[in-house]
C-alpha positions in Angstrom: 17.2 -50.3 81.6 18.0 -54.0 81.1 15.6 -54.9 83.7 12.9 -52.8 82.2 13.5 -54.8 78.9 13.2 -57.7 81.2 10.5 -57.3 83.1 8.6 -56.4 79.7 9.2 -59.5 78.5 8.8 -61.8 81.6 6.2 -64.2 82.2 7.1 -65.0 86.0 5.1 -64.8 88.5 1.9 -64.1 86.6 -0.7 -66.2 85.1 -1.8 -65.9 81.4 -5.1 -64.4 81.2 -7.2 -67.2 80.1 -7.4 -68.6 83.9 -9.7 -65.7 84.3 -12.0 -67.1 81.8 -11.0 -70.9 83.7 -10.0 -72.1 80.2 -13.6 -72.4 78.9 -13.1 -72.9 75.0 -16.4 -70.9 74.1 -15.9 -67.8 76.5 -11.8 -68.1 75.4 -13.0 -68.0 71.8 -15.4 -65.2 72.0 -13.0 -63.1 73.6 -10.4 -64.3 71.0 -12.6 -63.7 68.0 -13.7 -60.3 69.6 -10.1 -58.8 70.1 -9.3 -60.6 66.5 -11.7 -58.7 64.4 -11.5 -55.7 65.8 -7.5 -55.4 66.1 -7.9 -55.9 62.6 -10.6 -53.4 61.5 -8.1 -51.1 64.0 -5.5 -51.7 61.3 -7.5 -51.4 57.8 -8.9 -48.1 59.3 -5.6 -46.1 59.7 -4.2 -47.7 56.0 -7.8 -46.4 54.6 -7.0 -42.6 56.8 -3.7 -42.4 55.3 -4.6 -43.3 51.8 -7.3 -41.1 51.8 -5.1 -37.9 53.0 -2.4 -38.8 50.9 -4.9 -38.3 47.5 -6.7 -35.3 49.3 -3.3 -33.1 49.3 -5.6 -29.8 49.7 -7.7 -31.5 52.8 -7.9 -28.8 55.7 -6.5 -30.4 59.1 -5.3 -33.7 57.4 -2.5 -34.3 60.5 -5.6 -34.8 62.6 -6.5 -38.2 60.4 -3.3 -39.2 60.9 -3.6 -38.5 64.6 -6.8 -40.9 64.8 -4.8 -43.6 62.6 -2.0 -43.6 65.1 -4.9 -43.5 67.7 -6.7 -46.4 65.9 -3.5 -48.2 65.4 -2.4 -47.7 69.2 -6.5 -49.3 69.8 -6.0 -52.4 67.6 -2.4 -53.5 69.2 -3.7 -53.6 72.7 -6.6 -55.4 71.3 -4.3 -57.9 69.9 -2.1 -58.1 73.1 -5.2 -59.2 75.0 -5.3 -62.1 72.6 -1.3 -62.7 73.3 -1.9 -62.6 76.8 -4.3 -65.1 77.4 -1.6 -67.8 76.7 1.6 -65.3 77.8 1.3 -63.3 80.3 3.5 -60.4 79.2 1.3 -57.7 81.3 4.2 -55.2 81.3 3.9 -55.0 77.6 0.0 -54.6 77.1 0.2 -52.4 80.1 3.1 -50.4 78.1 0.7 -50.3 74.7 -2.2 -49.3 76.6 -0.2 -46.9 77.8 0.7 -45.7 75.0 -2.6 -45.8 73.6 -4.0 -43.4 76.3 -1.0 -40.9 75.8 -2.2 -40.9 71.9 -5.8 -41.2 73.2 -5.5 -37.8 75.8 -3.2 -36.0 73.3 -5.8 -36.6 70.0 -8.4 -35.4 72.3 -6.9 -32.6 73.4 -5.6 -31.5 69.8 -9.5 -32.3 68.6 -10.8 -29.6 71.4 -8.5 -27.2 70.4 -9.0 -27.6 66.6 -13.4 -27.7 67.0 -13.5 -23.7 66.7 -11.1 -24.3 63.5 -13.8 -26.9 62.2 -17.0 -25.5 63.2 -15.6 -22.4 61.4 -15.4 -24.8 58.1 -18.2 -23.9 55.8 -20.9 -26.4 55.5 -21.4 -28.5 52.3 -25.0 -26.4 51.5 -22.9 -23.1 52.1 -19.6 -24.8 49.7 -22.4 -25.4 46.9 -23.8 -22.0 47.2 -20.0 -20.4 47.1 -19.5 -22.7 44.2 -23.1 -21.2 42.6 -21.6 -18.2 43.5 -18.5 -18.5 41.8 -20.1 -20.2 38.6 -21.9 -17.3 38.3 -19.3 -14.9 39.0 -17.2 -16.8 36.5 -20.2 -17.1 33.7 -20.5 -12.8 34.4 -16.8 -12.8 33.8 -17.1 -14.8 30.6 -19.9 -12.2 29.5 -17.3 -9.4 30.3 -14.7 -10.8 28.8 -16.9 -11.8 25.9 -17.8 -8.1 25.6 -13.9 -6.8 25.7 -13.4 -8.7 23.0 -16.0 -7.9 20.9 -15.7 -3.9 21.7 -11.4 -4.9 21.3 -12.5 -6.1 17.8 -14.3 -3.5 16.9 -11.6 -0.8 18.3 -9.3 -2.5 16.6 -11.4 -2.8 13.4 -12.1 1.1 13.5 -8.7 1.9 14.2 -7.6 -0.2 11.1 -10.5 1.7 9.0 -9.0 5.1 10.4 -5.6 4.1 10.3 -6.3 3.4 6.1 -8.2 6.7 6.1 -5.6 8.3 7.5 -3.2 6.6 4.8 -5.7 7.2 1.8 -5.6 11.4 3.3 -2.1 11.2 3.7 -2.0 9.6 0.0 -4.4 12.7 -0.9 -2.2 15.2 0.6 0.6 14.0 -0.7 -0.3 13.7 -4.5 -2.1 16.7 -3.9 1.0 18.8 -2.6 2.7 17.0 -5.4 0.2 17.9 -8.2 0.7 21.8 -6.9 4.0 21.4 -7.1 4.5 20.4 -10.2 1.6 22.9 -11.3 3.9 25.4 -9.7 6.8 24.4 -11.8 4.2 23.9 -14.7 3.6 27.5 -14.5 7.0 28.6 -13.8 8.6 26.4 -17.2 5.3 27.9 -18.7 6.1 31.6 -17.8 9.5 31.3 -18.6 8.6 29.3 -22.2 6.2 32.5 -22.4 9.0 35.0 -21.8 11.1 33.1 -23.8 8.5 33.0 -26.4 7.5 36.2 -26.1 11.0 37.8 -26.7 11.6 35.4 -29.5 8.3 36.0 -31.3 9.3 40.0 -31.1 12.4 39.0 -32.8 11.0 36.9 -34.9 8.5 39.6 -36.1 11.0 41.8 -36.4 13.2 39.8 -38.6 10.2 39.3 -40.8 10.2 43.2 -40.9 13.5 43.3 -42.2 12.8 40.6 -44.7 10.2 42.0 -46.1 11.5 45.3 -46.2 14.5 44.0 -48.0 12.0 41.9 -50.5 10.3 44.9 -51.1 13.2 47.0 -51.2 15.3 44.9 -53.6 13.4 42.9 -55.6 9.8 45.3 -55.8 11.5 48.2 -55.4 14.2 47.8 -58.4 11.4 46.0 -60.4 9.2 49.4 -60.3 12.0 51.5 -60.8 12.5 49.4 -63.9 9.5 50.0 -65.0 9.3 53.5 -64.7 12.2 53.8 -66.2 10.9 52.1 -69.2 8.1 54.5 -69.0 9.9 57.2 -69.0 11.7 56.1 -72.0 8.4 55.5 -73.8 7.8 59.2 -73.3 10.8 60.1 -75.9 10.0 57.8 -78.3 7.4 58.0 -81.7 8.3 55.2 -83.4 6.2 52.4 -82.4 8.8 49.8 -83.4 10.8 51.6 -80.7 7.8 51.5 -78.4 7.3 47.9 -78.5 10.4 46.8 -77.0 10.4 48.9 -73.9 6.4 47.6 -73.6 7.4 44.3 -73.4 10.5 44.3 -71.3 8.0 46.2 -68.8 5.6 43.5 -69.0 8.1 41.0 -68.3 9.1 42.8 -65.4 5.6 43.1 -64.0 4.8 39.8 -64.1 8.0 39.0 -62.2 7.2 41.7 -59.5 3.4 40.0 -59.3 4.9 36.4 -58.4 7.3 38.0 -56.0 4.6 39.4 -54.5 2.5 36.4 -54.4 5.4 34.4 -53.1 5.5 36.7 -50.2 1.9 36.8 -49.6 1.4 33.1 -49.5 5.0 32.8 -47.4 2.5 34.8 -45.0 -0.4 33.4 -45.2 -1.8 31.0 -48.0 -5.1 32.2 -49.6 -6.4 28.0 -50.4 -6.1 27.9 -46.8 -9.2 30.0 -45.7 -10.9 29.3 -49.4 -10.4 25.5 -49.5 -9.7 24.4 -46.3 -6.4 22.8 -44.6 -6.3 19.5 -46.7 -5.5 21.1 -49.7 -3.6 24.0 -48.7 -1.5 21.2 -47.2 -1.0 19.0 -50.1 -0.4 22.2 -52.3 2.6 23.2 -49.6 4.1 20.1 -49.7 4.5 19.9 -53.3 5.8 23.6 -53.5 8.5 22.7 -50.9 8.9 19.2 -53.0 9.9 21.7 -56.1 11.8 24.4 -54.0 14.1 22.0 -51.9 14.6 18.6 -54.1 13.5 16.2 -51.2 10.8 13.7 -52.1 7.6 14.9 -50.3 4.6 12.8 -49.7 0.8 14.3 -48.7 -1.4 11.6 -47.4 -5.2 12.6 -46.0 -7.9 10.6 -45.2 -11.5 12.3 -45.4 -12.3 14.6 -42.2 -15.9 13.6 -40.5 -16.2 17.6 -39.3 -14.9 20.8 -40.8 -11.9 22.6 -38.6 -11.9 26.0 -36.9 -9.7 28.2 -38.1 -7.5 28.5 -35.9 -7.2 24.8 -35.5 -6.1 24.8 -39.8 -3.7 27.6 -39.3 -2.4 25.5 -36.2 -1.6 22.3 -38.0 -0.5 24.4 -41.1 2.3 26.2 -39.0 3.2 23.5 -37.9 4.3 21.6 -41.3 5.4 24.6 -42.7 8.1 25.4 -39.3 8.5 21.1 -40.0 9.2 21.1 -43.2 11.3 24.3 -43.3 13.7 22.6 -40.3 14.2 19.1 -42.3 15.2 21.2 -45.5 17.7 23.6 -43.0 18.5 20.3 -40.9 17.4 16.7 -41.7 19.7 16.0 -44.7 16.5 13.7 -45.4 15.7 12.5 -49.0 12.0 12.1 -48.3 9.4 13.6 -45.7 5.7 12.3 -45.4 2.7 14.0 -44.0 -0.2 12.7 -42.7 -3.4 14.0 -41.4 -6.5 11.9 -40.9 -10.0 12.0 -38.1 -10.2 9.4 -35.1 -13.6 9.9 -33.9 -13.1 13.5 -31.5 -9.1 13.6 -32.3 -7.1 15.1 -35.1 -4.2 13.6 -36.0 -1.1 15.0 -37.7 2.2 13.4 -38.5 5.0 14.3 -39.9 8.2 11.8 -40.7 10.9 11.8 -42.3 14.4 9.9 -43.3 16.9 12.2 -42.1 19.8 12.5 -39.7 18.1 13.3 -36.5 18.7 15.2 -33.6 18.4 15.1 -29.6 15.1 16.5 -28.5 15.9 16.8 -25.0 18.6 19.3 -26.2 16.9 20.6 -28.6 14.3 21.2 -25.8 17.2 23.2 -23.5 18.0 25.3 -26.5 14.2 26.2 -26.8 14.2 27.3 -22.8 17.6 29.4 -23.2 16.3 31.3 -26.1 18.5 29.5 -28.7 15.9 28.6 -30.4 12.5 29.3 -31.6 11.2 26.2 -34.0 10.3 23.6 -31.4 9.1 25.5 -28.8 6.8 27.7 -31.1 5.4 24.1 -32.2 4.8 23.3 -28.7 3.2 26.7 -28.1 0.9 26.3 -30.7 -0.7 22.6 -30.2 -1.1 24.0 -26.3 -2.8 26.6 -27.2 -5.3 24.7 -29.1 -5.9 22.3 -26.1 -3.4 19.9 -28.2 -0.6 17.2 -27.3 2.3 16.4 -29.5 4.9 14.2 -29.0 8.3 14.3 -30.7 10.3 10.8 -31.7 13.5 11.3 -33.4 16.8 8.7 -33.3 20.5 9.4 -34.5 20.4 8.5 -38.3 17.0 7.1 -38.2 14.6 10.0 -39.3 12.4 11.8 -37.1 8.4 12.2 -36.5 6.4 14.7 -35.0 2.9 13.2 -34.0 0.4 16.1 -32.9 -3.2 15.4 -31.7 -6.0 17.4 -31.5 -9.6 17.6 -30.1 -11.9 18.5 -32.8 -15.5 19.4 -31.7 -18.2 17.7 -32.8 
């Protein structure tokens, strides 16, 4: 191995080369200048090769640039040697690179047969373009496609929003619906039982009534006729009519007594000003009669009414102050009570305050449903029945008002 490194190197026995060319400067130079330049074109090839596969990392068969570099590299050094040798005449070494070079030469030859099918198989620039139409085209279709999802997305999306809300505003519906039924259920099952209630009270009621008057007209009518007639029967024994006047008048007396009992009773039932003068003044005159029976301070204000009343609706409102006023003289410990009564347009308004001691009206109310009482759910009754609302305010110590409203046709 030494000796191979030797012999490389040696320049015994040979002669450099430029004895071939018998020294002569012009055919030295050209063969100088030759090897020169293209030793060095050898070398700026490869550097341009290797640059250009190093920025082309997706280049098909870019080991077989770097293949022609080495060639091209292998090319320029022997070029150069023949420059060396024609002053040292190291022929071992250019024989070595030359070599070399045809070891690289054969083997990038051989690799560049095998690798023709590989590269005739590489479309053509004309075919890349038209793959590359191809694909534009297929990409601007896409696009379109995808363009027309989205739209018909949108609009899915934009109908199932619209449904989805229609299905909320039905489910809304169904459920204010199933709620209205409901409470018209329970409407009509606190109604029925109110009616039964009602119903059973008003019998009782009626029948109480029965008894009263049947006691008014047993005790006070009856022992005011047989008064008289006992007076008349004493007239029948007498001559004198000094002794006749007497009797006469006693019997007169008692007469006129048993005529306001009766009247008492007949407007306790029903007063006559109310079906000859209407509701305004058979108000204001019930008011002051309670003013004189009970003591409290009673107040009658009525504004003119734009239409006149049905009867019905005059007996309504006049129940209603008389079953009022009759539960603040049992109940209020009030010193004054005011009732008012005036037209707004298509309603009828009637209010009746007072300063009393007050009372719960939700209780009130559960006393009503159990039967326990008849007052305030006879009022309620009665404004329903009419088509009516009323609405009942009352506060420990601080009085209590009844506001009632009526339709009133035109």
């Amino acid at each position: 191995m030494p000796e191979f490194w030797k012999n490389l190197f040696t320049f015994e026995p040979f002669i450099p080369h430029g004895h071939c060319y018998l020294w002569k400067p012009e055919l030295v130079s050209l063969h100088l200048v030759s090897d020169l330049l293209i030793g060095l074109s050898y070398y700026s090839i490869p550097i341009t090769l290797v640059y250009f596969v190093r920025k082309r990392q997706d280049l098909p068969f870019n080991w077989i640039f770097l293949m022609f570099s080495s060639f091209i590299v292998a090319c320029g050094s022997s070029h150069l040697l023949e420059i060396w040798t024609l002053w040292y005449p190291t022929y071992w070494l250019s024989g070595l690179i030359k070599a070399i070079t045809a070891f690289v030469s054969v083997y990038t030859a051989l690799a560049l047969v095998a690798l023709i099918p590989e590269a005739i198989a590489l479309p053509s620039p004309a075919q890349l373009e038209q793959t590359n139409q191809e694909l534009r085209q297929q990409i601007i279709q896409r696009q379109q496609v995808e363009n027309a999802l989205q739209l018909i997305n949108e609009e899915l999306e934009l109908r199932v929003q619209n449904r989805t809300l229609e299905l909320a505003k039905i489910n809304e519906e169904l459920k204010s619906e199933i709620a209205e039924r409901k409470r018209v259920d329970e409407v009509q099952l606190r109604t029925q039982e109110r009616l039964q209630t009602l119903s059973g009270k008003l019998i009782e009621a009626q029948e109480s009534e029965r008894r009263r008057l049947a006691r008014e007209l047993h005790d006070e009518i009856g022992q005011t006729l047989t008064a008289v007639k006992i007076n008349l029967q004493t007239l029948q024994h007498l001559s004198s009519l000094n002794e006749i006047t007497l009797p006469l008048q006693d019997s007169i007396g008692i007469v006129e007594v048993a005529l306001q009992q009766v009247r008492s009773l007949s407007l306790d039932l029903r007063p006559s000003l109310l079906d000859d003068l209407g509701l305004v003044v058979a108000l204001r005159w019930y008011v002051n009669r309670q003013t004189q029976r009970t003591g409290i301070i009673g107040e009658f204000v009525a504004k003119p009414l734009q239409t006149k009343l049905l009867p019905n609706l005059e007996t309504t409102c006049f129940r209603i102050v008389q079953e009022a006023l009759t539960n603040v003289a049992r109940h209020a410990d009030a010193q004054k009570v005011t009732v008012e009564l005036w037209q707004e347009e298509t309603q009828l308004h009637l209010v009746i305050k007072d300063d009393g001691i007050g009372f719960d009206v939700c209780a009130a109310r559960e006393r009503a449903t159990r039967g326990e009482s008849l007052g305030l759910l006879g009022m309620e009754e009665r404004v329903l029945l009419v088509g009516g609302q009323i609405h009942i305010k009352s506060m420990h110590h601080h009085g209590t008002e009844i506001h009632a409203c009526f339709p009133v046709a035109s």
